[in-house]
VMD Tcl script that draws the C-alpha trace (Angstrom):
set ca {
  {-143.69 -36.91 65.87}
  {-140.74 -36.89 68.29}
  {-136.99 -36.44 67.28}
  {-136.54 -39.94 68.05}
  {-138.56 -40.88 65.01}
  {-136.57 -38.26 63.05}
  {-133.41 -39.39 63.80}
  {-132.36 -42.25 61.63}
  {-134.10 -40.77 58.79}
  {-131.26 -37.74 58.85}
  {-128.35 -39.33 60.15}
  {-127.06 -40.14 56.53}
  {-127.41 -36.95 55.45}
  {-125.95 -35.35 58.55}
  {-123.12 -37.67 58.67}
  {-122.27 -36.71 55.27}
  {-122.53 -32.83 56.63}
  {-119.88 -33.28 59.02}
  {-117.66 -35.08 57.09}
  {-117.41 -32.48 54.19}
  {-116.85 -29.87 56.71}
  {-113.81 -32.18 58.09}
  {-112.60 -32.40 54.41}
  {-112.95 -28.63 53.85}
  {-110.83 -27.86 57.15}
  {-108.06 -30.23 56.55}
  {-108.23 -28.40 53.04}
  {-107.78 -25.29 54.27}
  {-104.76 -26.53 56.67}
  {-102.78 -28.16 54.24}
  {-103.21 -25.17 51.94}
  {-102.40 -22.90 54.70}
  {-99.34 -24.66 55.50}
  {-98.53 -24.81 51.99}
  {-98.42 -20.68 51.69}
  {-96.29 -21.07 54.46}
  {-93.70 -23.05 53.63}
  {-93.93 -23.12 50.03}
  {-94.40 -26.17 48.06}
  {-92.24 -29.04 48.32}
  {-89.44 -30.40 45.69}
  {-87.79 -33.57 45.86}
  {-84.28 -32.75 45.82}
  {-82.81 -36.41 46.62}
  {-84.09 -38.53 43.10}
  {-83.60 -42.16 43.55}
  {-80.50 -42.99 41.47}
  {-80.74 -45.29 38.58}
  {-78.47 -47.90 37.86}
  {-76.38 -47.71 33.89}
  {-78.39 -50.34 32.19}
  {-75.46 -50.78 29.76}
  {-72.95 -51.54 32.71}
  {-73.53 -55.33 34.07}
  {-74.08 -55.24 38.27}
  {-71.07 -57.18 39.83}
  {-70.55 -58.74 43.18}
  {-68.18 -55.78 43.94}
  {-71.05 -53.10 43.06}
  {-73.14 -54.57 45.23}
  {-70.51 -55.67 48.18}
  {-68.28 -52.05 48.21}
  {-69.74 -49.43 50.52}
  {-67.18 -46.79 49.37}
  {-67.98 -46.76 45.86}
  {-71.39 -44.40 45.03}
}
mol new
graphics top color blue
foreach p $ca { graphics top sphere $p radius 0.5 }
foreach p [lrange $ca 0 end-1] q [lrange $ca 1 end] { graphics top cylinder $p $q radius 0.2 }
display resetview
């Protein structure tokens, strides 16, 4: 029996092989860069509107007011 007979019986499996080792490096990157530059916060929350205060065409029109 020849490799060529082999081959589609083990491609699954070897397919599978390579893409857990792809998953384990990019693992091992992320958490790298991780150590490295500590983990992220997100400073900048989206801001939420007063639900008690109606929205008005000046709210939405004035690009001065925050």
């Amino acid at each position: 029996m020849g490799i060529h007979y082999d081959y589609k019986s083990t491609k699954g499996n070897k397919l599978m092989e390579k893409q857990a080792k792809r998953d384990k490096k990019l693992a091992e990157k992320k958490a790298k860069r991780l150590a490295k530059d500590g983990p992220k916060e997100d400073k900048a929350q989206p801001k939420t509107l007063d639900t008690s205060k109606p929205i008005t065409l000046d709210f939405l029109t004035n690009p001065d007011k925050e």
